[in-house]
C-alpha positions in Angstrom: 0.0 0.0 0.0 2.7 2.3 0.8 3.9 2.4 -2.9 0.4 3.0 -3.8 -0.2 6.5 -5.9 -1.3 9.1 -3.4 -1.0 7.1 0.1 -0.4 9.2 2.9 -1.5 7.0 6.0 -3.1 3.9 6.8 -4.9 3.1 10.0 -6.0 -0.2 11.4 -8.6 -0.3 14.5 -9.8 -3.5 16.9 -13.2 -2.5 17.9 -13.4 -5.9 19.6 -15.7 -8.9 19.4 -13.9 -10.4 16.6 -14.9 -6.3 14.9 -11.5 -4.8 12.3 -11.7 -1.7 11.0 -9.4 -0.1 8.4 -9.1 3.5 7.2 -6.9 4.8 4.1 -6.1 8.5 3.4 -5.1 9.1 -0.3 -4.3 12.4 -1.7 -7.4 12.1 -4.4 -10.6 10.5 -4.1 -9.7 8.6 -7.5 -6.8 7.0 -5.8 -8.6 5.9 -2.5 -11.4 4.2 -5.1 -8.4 2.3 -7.1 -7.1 1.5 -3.3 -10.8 0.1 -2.2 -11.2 -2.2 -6.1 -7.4 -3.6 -5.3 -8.0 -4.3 -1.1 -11.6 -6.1 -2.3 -9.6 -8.2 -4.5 -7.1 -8.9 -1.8 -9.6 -9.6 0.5 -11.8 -11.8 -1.4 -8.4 -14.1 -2.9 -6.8 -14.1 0.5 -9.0 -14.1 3.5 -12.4 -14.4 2.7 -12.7 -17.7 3.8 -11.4 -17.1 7.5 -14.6 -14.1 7.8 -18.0 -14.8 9.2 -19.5 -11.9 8.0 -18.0 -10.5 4.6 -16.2 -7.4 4.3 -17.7 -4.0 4.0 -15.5 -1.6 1.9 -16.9 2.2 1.8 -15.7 5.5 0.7 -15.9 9.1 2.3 -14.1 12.1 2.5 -11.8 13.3 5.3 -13.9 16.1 7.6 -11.8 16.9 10.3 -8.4 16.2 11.1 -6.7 17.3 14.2 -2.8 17.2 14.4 -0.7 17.1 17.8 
């Protein structure tokens, strides 16, 4: 992902009760999207099979961000 056009930060969360979430920044919304097609792909080929419930991949756009 790092050498992905446009990264700028990944962020992976355990909200518990077996619950992952994953958020990637990207510099354009048209990056993030080709990010989201290639991590469904991944997801599907790779790890599908260990999920109970399938994955849920969505889009948004950054509205606050608050910096030390």
């Amino acid at each position: 992902m790092r050498r992905s056009p446009g990264f700028i930060a990944y962020y992976a969360i355990d909200a518990g009760d077996g619950v992952m979430a994953t958020i990637s920044v990207f510099s354009t919304e048209a990056m993030a999207l080709e990010s989201n097609e290639k991590a469904a792909e991944w997801l599907k080929d790779n790890v599908a099979h260990l999920q109970p419930v399938p994955a849920e991949i969505t889009a948004g756009h950054v509205q606050v961000v608050i910096t030390a």
